[in-house]
C-alpha positions in Angstrom: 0.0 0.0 0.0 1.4 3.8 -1.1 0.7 6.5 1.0 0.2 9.4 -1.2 -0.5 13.3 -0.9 -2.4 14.7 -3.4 -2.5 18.9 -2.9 -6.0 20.3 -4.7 -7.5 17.1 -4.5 -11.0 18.4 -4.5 -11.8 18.5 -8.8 -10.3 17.3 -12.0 -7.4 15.2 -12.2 -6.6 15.6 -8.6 -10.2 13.8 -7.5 -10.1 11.2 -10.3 -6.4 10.6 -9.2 -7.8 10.2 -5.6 -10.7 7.9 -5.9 -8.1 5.7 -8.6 -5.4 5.4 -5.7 -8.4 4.5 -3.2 -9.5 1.9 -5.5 -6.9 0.0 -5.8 -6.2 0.1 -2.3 -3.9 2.7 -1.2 -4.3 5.7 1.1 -4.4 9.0 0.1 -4.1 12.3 2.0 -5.9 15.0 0.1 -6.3 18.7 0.1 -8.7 21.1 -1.0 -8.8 25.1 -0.7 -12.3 26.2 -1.9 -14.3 23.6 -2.4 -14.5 20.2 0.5 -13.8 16.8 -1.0 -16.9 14.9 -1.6 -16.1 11.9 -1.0 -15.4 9.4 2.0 -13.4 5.9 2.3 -11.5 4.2 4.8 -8.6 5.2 3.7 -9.0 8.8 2.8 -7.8 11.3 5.1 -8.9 15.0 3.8 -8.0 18.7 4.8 -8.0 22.4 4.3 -4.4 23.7 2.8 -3.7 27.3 1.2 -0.8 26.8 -1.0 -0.4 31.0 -0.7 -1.4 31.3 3.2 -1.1 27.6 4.9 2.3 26.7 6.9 1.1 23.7 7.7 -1.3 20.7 6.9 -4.6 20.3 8.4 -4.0 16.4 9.5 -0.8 14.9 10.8 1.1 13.7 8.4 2.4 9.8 7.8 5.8 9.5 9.2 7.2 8.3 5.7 5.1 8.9 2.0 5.7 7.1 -1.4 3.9 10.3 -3.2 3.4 13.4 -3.4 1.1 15.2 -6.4 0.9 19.0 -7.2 -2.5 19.9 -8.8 -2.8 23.7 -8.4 -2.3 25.9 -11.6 -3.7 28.4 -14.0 -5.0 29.4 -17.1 -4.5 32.9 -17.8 -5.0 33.5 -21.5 -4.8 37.3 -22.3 -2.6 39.0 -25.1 0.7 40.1 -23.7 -0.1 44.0 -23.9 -3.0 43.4 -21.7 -0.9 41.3 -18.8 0.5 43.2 -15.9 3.1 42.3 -13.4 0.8 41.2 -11.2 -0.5 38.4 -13.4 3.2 37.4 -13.8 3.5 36.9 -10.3 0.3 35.4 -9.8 0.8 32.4 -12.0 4.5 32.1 -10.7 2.9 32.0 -7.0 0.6 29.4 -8.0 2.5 27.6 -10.6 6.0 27.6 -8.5 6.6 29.1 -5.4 3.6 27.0 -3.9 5.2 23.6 -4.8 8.6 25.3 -3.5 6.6 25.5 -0.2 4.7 22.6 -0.2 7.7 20.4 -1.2 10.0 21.6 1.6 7.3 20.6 4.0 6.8 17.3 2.7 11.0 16.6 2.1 11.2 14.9 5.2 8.7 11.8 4.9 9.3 11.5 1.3 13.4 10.8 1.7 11.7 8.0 4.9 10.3 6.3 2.0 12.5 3.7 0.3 11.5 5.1 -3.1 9.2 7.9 -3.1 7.6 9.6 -6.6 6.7 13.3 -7.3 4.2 14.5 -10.0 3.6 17.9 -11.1 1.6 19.5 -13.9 3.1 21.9 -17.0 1.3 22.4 -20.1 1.8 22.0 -23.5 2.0 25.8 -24.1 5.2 25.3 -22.0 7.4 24.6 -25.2 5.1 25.4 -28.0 4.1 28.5 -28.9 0.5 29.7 -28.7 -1.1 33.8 -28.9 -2.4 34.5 -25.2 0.2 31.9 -23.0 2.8 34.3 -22.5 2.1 34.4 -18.2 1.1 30.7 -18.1 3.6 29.8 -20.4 6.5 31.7 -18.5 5.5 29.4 -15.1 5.3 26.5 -16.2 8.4 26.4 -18.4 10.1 27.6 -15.1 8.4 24.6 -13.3 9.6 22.0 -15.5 13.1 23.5 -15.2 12.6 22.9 -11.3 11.8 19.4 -11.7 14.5 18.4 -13.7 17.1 20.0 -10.9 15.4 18.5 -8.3 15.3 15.0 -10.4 19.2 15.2 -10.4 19.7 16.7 -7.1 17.5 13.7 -5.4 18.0 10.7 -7.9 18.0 8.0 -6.7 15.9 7.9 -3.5 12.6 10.5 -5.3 11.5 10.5 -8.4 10.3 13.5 -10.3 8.2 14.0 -13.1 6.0 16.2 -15.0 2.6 15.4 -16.8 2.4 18.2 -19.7 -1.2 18.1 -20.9 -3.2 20.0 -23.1 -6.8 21.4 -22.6 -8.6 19.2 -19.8 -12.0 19.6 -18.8 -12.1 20.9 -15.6 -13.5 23.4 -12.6 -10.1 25.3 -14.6 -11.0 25.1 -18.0 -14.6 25.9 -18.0 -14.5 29.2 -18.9 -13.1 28.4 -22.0 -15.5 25.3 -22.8 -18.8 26.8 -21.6 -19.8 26.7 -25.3 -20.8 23.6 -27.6 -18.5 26.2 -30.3 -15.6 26.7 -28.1 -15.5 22.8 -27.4 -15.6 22.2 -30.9 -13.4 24.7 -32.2 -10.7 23.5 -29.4 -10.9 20.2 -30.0 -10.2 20.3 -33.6 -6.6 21.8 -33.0 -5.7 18.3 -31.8 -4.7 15.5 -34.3 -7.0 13.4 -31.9 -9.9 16.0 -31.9 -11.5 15.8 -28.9 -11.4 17.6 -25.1 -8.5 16.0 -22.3 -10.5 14.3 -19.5 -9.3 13.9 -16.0 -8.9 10.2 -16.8 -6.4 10.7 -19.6 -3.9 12.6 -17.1 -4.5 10.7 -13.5 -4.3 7.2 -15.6 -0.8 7.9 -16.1 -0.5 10.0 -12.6 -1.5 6.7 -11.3 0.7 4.4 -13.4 4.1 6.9 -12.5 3.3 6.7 -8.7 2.6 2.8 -8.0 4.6 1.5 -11.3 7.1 3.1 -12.5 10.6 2.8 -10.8 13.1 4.0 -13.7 11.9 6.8 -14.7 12.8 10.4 -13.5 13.2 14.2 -14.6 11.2 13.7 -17.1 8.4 16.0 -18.7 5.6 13.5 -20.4 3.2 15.1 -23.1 -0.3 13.8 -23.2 -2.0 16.4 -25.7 -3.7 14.8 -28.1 -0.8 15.2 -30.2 -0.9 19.0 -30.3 2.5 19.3 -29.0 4.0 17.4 -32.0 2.1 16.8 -34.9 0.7 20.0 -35.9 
């Protein structure tokens, strides 16, 4: 059985990836920030954390964990002219400085475990161009270079990797899918035309964390081949 953490655990990939874990019979320590985790199991242990505000967790944590997942982000999509500083820094809070924070709380039980497995979230806009990404784009490109330093600098006891999606349907991305046009229009820039789902990202989430033992520092694209074949 893994013990995992799963920060913003409450919607999206982080709630599929919770009731996944839970179903095959590992426990999972999961966070939300606005909105309370509906859902119960034996082996579920929930709590508030503010990635910007909290110093702390709201439960105790296990004395050692196999896995840790960072599910906060953003979507910012305005044309660079229109972006201040402030939306800058409020993508790199998000994006970077609260795994930063959250990591060096968890650093402790994860080096207890005898191989433990970090996951974080970029986006395809990270190394391919697209009009409107330029705040988004700048965080998580600067998250993925994180990863990869902290995939050296811990190799071989943690692993870390970085799922690089594209468009997911999500409590995030429904301001941009709140159409049957957008949703259509979006889709068909993939080479497999249709909208990510949750599924598509915590499958592999799930596969990285109670798998995969040889794999590390690396940034894995699931984007309906957008990132490659268009």
């Amino acid at each position: 059985m893994k013990e995992v953490l799963i920060l913003g655990a409450s919607s999206g990939i982080g709630l599929d990836l919770t009731n996944k874990l839970l179903n095959s019979g590992h426990r999972v320590f999961a966070t939300y920030c606005k909105n309370n985790i509906m859902i119960s199991h034996p082996n579920l242990v929930t709590g508030f954390y503010d990635i910007q505000n909290s110093n702390t967790f709201d439960f105790e944590l296990p004395e050692k964990l196999d896995g840790f997942v960072y599910c906060p982000g953003t979507i910012n999509l305005k044309p660079f002219r229109g972006l201040k500083q402030d939306d800058f820094e409020l993508e790199f809070q998000v994006n970077v400085v609260g795994f930063i924070k959250s990591l060096q709380l968890l650093l402790k039980p994860l080096k207890k475990s005898n191989l433990s497995s970090v996951i974080g979230f970029s986006s395809v806009c990270a190394q391919s161009g697209f009009n409107f990404h330029a705040s988004t784009a700048t965080s998580k490109a600067a998250l993925e270079g994180l990863f990869t330093s902290l995939a050296r600098e811990y190799a071989p006891k943690i692993l870390f990797n970085i799922i690089a999606p594209s468009i997911i349907e999500s409590r995030l991305s429904e301001h941009l899918l709140n159409t049957k046009d957008k949703v259509e229009r979006i889709a068909s820039t993939h080479p497999i035309p249709r909208i990510g789902q949750p599924d598509d990202i915590a499958s592999l989430a799930q596969y990285i964390l109670t798998e995969s033992s040889w794999m590390t520092g690396q940034i894995i694209k699931v984007d309906g081949g957008k990132s490659r074949l268009l």
